[in-house]
TIBANU-531008 format. One record per residue (C-alpha): residue in one letter; residue number from 1; y, z, x. Coordinates in Angstrom, 2 decimals, m for minus. Layout:
REM TIBANU-531008
+-------+-------+---------+---------+---------+
: lumro : kollo :       y :       z :       x :
+-------+-------+---------+---------+---------+
:     a :   NUM :       Y :       Z :       X :
...
+-------+-------+---------+---------+---------+
This chain:
REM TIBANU-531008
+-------+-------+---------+---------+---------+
: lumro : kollo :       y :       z :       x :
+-------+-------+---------+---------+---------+
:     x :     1 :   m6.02 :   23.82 :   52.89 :
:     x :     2 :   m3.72 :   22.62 :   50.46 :
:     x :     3 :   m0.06 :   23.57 :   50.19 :
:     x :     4 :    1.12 :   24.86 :   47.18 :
:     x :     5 :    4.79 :   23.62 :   47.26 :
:     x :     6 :    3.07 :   19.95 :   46.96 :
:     x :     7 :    2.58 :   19.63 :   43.21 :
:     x :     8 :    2.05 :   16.75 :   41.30 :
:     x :     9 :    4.96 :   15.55 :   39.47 :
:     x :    10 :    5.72 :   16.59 :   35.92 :
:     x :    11 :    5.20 :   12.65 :   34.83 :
:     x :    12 :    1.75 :   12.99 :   35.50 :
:     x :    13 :    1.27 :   15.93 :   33.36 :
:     x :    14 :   m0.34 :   13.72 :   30.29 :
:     x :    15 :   m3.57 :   14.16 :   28.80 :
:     x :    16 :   m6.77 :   12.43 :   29.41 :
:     x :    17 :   m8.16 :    9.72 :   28.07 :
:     x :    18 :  m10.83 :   11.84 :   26.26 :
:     x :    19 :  m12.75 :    8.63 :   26.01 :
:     x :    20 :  m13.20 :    7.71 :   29.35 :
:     x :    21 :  m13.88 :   11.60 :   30.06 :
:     x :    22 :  m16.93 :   10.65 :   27.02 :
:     x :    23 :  m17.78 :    7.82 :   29.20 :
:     x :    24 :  m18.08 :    9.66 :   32.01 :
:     x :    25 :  m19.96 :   12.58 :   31.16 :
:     x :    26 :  m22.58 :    9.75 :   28.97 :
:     x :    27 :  m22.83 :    8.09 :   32.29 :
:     x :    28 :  m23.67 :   11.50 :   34.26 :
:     x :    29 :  m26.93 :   12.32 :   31.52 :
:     x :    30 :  m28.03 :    8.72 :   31.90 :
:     x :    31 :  m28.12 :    9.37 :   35.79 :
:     x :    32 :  m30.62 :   12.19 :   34.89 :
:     x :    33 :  m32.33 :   10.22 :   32.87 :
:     x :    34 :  m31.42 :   10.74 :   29.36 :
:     x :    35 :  m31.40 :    7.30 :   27.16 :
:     x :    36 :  m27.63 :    7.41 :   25.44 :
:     x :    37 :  m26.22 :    5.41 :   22.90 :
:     x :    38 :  m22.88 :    4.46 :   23.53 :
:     x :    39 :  m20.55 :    4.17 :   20.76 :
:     x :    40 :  m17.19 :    5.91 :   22.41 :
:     x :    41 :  m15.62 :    3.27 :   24.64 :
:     x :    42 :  m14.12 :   m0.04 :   23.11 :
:     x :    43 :  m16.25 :   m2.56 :   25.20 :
:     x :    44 :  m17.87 :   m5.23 :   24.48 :
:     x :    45 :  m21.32 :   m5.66 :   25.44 :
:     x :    46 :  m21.81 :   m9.76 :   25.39 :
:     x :    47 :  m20.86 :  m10.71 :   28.86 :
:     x :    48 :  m17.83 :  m13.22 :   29.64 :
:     x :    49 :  m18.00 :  m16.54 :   28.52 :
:     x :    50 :  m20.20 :  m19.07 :   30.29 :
:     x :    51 :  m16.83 :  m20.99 :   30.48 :
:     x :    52 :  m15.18 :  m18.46 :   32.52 :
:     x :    53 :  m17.82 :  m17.10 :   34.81 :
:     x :    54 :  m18.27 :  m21.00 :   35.32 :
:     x :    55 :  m14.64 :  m21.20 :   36.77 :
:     x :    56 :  m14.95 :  m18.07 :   38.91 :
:     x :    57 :  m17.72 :  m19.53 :   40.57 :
:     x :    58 :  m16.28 :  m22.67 :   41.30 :
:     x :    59 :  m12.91 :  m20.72 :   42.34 :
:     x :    60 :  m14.92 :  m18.70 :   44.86 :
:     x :    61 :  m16.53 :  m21.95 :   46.35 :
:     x :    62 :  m13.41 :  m23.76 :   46.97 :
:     x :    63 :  m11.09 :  m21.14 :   49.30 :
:     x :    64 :   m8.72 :  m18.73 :   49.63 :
:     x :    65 :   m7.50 :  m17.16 :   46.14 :
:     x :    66 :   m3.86 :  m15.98 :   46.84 :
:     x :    67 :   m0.87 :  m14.51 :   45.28 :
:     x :    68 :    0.41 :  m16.10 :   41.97 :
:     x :    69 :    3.87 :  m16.27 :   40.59 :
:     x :    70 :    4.33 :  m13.41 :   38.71 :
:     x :    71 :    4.80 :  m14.81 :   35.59 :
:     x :    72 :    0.99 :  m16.20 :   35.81 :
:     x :    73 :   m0.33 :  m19.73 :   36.39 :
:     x :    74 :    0.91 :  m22.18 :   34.63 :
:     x :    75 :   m2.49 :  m23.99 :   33.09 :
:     x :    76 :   m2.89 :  m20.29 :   31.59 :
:     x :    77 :    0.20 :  m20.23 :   30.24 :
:     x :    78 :    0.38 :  m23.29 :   28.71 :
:     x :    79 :   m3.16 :  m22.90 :   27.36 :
:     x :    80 :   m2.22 :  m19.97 :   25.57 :
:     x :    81 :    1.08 :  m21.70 :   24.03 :
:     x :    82 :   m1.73 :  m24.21 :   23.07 :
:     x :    83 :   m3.82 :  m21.56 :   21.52 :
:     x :    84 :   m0.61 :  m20.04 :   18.94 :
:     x :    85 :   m0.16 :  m23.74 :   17.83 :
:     x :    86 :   m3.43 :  m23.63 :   16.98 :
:     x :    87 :   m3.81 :  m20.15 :   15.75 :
:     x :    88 :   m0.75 :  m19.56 :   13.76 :
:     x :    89 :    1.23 :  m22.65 :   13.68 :
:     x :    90 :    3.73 :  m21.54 :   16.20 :
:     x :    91 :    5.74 :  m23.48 :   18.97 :
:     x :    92 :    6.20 :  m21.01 :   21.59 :
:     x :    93 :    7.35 :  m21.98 :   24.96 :
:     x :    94 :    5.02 :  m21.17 :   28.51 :
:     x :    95 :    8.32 :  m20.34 :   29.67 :
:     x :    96 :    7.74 :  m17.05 :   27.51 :
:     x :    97 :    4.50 :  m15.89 :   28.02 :
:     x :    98 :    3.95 :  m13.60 :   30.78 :
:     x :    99 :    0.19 :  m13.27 :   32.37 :
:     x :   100 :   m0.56 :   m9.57 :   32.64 :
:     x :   101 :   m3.42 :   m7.17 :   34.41 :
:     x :   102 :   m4.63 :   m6.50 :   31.10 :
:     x :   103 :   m2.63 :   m5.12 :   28.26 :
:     x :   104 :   m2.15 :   m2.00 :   29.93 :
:     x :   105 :    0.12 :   m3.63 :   32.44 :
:     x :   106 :    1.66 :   m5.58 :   29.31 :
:     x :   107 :    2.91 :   m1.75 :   28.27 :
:     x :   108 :    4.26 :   m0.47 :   31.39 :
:     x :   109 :    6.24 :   m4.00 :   31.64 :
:     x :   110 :    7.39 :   m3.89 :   28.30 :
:     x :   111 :    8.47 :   m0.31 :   28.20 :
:     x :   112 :   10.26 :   m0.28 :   31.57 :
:     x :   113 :   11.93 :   m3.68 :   30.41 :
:     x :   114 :   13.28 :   m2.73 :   26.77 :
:     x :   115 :   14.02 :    0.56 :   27.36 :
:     x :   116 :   15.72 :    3.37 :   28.65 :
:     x :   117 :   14.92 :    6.71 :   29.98 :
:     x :   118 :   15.05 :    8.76 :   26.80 :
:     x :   119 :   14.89 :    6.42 :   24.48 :
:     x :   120 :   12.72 :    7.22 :   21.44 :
:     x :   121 :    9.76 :    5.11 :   20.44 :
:     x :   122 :    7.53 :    5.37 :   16.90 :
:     x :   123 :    4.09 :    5.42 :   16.97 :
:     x :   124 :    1.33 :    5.68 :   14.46 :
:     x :   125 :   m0.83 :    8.64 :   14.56 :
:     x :   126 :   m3.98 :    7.90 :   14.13 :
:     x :   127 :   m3.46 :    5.51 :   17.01 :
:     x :   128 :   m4.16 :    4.79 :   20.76 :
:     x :   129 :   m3.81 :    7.86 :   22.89 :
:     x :   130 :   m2.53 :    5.28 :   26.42 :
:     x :   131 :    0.45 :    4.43 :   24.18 :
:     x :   132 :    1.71 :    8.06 :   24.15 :
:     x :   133 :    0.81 :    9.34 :   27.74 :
:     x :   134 :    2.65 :    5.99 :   28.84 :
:     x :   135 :    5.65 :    6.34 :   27.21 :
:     x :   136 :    5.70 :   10.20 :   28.49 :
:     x :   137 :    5.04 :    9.31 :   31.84 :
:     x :   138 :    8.19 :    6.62 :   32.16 :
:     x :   139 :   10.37 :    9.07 :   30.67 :
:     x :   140 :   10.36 :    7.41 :   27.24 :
:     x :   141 :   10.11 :   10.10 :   24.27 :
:     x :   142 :    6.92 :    8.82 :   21.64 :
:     x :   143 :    7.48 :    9.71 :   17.93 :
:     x :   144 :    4.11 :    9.61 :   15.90 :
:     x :   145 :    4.31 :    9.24 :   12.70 :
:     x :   146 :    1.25 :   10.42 :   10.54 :
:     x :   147 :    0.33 :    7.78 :    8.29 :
:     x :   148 :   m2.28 :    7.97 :    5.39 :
:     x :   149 :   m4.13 :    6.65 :    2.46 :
:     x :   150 :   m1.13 :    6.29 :    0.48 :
:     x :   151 :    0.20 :    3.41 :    2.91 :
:     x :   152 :   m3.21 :    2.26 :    3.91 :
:     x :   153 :   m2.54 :    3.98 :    7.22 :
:     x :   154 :   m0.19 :    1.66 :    8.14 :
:     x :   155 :    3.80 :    2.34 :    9.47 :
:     x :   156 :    6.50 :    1.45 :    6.26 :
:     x :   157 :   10.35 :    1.03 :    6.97 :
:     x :   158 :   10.29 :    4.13 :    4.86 :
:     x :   159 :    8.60 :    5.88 :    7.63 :
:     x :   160 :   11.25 :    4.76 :    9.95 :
:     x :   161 :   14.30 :    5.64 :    8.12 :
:     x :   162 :   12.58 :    9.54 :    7.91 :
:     x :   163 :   11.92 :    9.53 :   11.66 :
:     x :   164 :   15.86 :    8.11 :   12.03 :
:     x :   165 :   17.20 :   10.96 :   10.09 :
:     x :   166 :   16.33 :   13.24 :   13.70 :
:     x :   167 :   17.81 :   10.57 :   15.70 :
:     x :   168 :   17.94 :    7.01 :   16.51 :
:     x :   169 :   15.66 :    5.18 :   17.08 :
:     x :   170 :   14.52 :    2.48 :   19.98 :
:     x :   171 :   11.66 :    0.97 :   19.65 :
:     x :   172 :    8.33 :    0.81 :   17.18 :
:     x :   173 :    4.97 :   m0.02 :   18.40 :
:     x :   174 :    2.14 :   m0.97 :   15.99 :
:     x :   175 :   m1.54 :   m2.08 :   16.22 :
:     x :   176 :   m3.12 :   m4.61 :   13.35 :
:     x :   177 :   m6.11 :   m4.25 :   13.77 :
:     x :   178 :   m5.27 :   m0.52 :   14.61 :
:     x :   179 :   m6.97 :    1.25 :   17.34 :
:     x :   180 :   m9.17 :    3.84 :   16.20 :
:     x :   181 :   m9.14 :    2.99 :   13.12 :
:     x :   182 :   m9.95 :   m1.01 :   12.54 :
:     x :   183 :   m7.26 :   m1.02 :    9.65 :
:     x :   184 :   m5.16 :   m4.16 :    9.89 :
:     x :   185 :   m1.62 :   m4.52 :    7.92 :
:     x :   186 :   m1.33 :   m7.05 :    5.55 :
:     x :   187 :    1.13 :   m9.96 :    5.77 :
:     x :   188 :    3.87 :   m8.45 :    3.32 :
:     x :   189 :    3.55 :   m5.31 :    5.78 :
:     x :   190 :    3.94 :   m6.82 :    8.58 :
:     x :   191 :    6.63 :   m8.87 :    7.48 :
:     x :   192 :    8.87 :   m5.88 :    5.91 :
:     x :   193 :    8.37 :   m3.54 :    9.19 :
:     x :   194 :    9.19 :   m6.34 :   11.35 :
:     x :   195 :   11.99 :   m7.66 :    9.39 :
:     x :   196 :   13.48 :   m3.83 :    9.13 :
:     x :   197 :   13.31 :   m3.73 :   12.83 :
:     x :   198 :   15.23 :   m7.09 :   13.92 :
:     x :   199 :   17.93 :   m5.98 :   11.06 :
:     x :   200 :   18.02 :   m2.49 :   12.22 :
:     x :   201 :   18.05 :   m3.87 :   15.88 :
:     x :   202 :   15.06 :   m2.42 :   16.31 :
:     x :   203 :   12.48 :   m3.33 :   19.70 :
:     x :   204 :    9.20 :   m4.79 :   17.69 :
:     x :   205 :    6.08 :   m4.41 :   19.80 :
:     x :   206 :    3.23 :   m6.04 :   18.43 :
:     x :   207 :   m0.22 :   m5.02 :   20.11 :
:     x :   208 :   m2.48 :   m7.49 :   18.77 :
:     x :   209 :   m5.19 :   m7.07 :   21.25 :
:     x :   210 :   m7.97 :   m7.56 :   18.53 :
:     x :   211 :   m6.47 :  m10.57 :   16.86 :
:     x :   212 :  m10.05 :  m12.59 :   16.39 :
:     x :   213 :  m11.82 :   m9.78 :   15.34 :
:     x :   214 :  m11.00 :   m9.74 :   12.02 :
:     x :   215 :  m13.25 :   m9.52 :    8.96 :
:     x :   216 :  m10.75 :   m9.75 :    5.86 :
:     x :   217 :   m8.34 :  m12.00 :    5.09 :
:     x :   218 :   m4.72 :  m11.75 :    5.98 :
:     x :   219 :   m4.43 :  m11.36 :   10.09 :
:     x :   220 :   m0.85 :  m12.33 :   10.96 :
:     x :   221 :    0.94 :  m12.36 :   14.47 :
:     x :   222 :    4.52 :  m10.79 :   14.66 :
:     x :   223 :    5.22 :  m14.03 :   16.30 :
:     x :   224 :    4.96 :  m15.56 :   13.18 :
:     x :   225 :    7.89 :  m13.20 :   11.80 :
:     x :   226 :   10.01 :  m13.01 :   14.61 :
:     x :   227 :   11.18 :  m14.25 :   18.35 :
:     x :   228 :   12.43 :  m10.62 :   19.04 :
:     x :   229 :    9.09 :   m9.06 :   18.80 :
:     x :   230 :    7.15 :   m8.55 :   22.07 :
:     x :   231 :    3.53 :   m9.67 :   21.76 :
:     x :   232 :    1.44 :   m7.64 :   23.85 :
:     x :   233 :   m2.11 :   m9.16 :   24.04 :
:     x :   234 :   m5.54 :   m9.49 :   26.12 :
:     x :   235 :   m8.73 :  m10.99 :   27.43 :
:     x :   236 :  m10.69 :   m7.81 :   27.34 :
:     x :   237 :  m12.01 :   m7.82 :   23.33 :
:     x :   238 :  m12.01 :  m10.82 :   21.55 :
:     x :   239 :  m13.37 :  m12.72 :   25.29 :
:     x :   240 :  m15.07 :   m9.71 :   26.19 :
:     x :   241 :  m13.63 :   m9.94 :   29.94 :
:     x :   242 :  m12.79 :   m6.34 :   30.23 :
:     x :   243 :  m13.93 :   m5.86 :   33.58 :
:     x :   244 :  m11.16 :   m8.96 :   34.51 :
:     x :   245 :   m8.16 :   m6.84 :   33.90 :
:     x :   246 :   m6.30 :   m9.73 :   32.08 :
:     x :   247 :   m4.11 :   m9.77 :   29.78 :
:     x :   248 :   m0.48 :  m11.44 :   28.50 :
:     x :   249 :    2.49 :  m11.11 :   26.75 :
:     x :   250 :    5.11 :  m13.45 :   25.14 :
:     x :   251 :    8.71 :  m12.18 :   25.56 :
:     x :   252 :   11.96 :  m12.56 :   23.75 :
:     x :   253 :   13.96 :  m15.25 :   26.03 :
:     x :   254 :   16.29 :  m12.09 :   27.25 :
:     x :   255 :   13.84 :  m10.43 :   28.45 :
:     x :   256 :   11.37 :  m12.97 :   30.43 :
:     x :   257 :   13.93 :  m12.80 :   34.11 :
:     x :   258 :   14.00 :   m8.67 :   33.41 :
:     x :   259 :   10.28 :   m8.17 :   33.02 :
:     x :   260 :    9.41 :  m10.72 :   35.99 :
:     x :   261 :   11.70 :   m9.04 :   38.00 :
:     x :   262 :    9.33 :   m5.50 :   37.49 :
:     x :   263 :    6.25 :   m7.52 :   37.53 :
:     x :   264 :    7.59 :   m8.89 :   41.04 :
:     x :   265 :    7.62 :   m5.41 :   42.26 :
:     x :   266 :    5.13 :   m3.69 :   40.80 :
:     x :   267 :    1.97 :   m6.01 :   41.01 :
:     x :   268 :    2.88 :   m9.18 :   42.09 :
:     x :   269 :    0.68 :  m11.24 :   40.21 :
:     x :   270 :   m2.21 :  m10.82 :   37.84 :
:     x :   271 :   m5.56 :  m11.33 :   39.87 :
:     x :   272 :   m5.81 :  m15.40 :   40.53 :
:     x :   273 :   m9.71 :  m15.77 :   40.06 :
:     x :   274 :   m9.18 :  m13.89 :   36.39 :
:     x :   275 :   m6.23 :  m16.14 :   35.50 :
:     x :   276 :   m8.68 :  m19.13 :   36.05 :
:     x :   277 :  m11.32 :  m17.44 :   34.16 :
:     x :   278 :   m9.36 :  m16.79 :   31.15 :
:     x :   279 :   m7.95 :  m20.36 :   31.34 :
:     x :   280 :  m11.19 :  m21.40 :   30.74 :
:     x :   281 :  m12.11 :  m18.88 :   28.29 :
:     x :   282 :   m9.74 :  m19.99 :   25.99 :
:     x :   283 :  m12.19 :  m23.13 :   25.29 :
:     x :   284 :  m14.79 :  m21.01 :   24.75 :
:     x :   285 :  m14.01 :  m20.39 :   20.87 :
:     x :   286 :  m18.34 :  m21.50 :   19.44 :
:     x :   287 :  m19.79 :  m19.06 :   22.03 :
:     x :   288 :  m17.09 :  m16.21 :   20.96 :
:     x :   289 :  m17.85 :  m16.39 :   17.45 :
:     x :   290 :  m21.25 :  m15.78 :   18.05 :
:     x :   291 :  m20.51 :  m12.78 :   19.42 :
:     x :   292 :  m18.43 :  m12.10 :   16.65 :
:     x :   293 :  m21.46 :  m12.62 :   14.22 :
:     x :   294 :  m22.51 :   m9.43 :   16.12 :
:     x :   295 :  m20.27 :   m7.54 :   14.99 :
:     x :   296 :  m20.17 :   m8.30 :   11.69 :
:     x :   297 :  m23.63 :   m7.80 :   11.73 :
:     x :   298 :  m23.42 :   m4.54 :   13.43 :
:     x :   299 :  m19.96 :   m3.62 :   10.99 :
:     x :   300 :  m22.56 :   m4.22 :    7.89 :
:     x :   301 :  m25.26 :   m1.79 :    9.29 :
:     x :   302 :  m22.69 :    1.13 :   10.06 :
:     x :   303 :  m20.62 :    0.90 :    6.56 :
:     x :   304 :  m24.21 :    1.14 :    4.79 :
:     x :   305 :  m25.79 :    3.61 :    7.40 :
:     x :   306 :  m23.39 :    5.79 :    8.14 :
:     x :   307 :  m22.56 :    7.10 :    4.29 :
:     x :   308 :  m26.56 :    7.71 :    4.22 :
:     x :   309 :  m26.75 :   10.11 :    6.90 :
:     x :   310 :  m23.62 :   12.04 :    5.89 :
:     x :   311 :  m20.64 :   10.04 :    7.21 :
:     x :   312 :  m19.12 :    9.09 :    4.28 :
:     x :   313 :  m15.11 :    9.25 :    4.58 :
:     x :   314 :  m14.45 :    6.50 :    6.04 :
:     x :   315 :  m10.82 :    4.47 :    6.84 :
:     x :   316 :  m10.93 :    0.99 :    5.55 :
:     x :   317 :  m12.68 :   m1.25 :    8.97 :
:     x :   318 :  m10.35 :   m5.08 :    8.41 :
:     x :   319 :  m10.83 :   m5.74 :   12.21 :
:     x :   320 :  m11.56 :   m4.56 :   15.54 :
:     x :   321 :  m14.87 :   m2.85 :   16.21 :
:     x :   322 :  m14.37 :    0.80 :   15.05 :
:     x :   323 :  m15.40 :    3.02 :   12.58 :
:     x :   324 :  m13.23 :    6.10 :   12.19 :
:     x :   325 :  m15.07 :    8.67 :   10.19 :
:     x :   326 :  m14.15 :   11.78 :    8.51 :
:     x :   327 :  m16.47 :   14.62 :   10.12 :
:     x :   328 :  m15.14 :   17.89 :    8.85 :
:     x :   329 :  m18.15 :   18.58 :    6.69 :
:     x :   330 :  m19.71 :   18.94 :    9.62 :
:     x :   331 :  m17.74 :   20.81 :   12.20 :
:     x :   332 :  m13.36 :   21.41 :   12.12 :
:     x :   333 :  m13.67 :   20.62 :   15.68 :
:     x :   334 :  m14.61 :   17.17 :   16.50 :
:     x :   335 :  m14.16 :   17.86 :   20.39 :
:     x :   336 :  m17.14 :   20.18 :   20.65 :
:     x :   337 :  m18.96 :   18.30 :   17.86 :
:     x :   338 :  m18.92 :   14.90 :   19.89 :
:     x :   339 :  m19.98 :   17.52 :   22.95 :
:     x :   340 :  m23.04 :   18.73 :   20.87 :
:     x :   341 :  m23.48 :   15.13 :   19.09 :
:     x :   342 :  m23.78 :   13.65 :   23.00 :
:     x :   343 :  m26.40 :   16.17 :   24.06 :
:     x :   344 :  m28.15 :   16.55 :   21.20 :
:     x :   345 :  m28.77 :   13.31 :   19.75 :
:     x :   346 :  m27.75 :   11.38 :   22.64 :
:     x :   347 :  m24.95 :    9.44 :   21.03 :
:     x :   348 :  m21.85 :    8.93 :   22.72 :
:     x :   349 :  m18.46 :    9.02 :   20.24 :
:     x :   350 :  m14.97 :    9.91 :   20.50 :
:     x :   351 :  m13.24 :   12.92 :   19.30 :
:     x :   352 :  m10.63 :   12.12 :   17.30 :
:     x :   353 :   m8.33 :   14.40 :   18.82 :
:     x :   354 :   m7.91 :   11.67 :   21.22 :
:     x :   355 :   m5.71 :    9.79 :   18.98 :
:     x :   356 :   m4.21 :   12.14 :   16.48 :
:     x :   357 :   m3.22 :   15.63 :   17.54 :
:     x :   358 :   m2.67 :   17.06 :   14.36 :
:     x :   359 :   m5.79 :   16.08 :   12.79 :
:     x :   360 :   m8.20 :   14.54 :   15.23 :
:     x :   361 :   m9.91 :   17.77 :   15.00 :
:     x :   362 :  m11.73 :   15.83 :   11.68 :
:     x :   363 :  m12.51 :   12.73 :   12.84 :
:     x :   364 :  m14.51 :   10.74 :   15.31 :
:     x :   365 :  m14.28 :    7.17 :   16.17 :
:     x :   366 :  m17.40 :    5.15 :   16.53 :
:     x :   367 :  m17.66 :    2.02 :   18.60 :
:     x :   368 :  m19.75 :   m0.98 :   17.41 :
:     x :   369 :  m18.96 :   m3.62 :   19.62 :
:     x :   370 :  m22.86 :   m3.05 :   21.31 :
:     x :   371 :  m25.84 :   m4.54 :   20.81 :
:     x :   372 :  m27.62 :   m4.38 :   17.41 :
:     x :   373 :  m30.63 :   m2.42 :   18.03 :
:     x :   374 :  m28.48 :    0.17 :   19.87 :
:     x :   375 :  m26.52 :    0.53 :   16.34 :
:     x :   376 :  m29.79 :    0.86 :   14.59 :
:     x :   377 :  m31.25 :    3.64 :   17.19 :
:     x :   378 :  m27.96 :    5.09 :   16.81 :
:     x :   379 :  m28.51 :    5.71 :   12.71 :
:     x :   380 :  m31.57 :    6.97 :   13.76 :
:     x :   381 :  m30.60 :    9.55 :   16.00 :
:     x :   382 :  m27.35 :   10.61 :   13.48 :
:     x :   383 :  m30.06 :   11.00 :   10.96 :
:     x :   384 :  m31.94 :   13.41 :   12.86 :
:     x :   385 :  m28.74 :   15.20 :   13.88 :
:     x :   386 :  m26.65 :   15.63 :   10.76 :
:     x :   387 :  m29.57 :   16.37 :    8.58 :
+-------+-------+---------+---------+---------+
């Protein structure tokens, strides 16, 4: 019998992940038998590079796998300060980069390290419902900003000086590619929000988890623009090593000791055998772009398909591997719609009430990082349903 003076603290009062809670309930039909299609979680369906599986392996044969420093390995590290010279032309230090348990970890370090309790931080809305329910549950106060067609969905410094009119302002966080939505900022964007922040002593977080996964021109790291901006990044989508929980950041110099020091506490170290995976995964750069080929392929079938069958809002897709479409033709309720949509037509999607509270309600985001076929059965299916 439980007691009722126990109650869970008010910090856990966020909301679900409504796509997980998609997941889950796809998951329980397929145990029944029913053949889904699953379009609602951001997962890649190509397995980890040979590269990396390779190194597991050989990690596994030779001993004990222990702790790590917390900062990560050093190969890793390196590696990636490798991979930005490469990428975008940028010296960057090992000494900054921090090796995280995926980019979720990379938030909760970077939010306990720059921050106060209190302190409020902008957000985009449309935009990734963990950021939010984070920031609530460390006592942090999110700010989302609604952004539209008229700024290509994207944040402006003229957003920011509205928001600062109520109050200052700590911290901005921003997605390119965004997170439902696949939009990515441009260069001269990216370079006036950042710039605003570092002269309005600002906090610039940079998730660039999809970096790679770009299909127009123009994909730019923060890095690039400034040394003040934390760079959250990870394994999980471009390398499509979800399941590895592995992920990094690079940190201003001030705040490397201050983050390590919570990292020390809080996990210890990022897992060892996934640090030597992604090591190797970083060479893996032919077999990864076959994968992308994928998704363009699949990106191509959905922009035609999905106008045909009704869909036909939809928010410009530069990167990433979603499609966020307008549904309110349909239904003003995209909750119950993705409800009817899963057991119906056997299509898992999210409601886009996940990511924008004010009006999710009209869209759904569809995943296409699976295979092809399941994209083309899934246009089928949509057909039947919408018509």
């Amino acid at each position: 019998m439980t007691d009722d003076a126990f109650q869970p603290s008010s910090r856990s009062n966020v909301s679900p992940f409504i796509a997980m809670d998609v997941f889950a309930e796809a998951a329980r039909l397929e145990a029944v038998g029913r053949k889904i299609v699953h379009m609602e979680v951001g997962q890649p369906s190509a397995p980890a590079p040979r590269t990396a599986v390779e190194a597991a392996k050989t990690a596994l044969s030779h001993g004990r796998l222990g702790y790590t420093e917390a900062l990560g390995i050093l190969p890793l590290r390196q590696a990636l300060s490798g991979h930005y010279k490469r990428q975008y032309g940028v010296e960057l230090s090992a000494d900054r980069i921090m090796v995280t348990t995926g980019s979720s970890a990379g938030f909760n370090l970077a939010f306990l390290s720059a921050f106060d309790p209190g302190d409020r931080i902008v957000l985009t809305a449309p935009g990734y419902p963990a950021y939010r329910n984070i920031l609530k549950a460390l006592g942090l106060v999110p700010v989302e900003v609604e952004v539209g067609a008229e700024t290509r969905w994207c944040l402006t410094p003229e957003h920011l000086d509205k928001v600062r009119e109520s109050g200052p302002v700590s911290g901005v966080l921003v997605a390119s590619p965004a997170n439902p939505t696949g939009t990515m900022m441009d260069a001269d964007a990216l370079t006036n929000l950042v710039q605003y922040c570092d002269d309005e002593k600002i906090r610039f977080i940079s998730d660039e988890i999809y970096h790679g996964l770009d299909y127009e021109p123009g994909q730019k790291s923060a890095l690039e623009i400034s040394d003040n901006a934390i760079i959250i990044n990870s394994f999980s989508k471009y390398y499509c090593m979800t399941g590895w929980r592995i992920g990094w950041m690079i940190l201003p110099s001030q705040l490397v000791r201050p983050t390590e020091r919570v990292a020390q506490n809080l996990y210890i170290s990022a897992p060892a055998i996934s640090q030597l995976a992604a090591t190797a995964a970083l060479d893996a750069v032919q077999e990864l772009e076959e994968v992308k080929a994928g998704y363009v392929a699949n990106r191509n079938l959905l922009l035609k398909g999905l106008p045909e069958v009704g869909l036909d809002k939809i928010l410009p897709v530069d990167g990433a591997f979603y499609i966020y479409a307008d549904v309110s033709r349909f239904s003003d309720d995209s909750l119950l719609f993705a409800k009817k949509m899963l057991h119906e037509a056997g299509v898992a999607a999210t409601p886009g009430v996940d990511f924008d509270p004010v009006h999710g309600h009209e869209y759904l985001r569809f995943s296409f990082a699976g295979a092809h076929d399941q994209m083309k059965e899934a246009l089928v299916r949509l057909s039947g349903f919408l018509r």
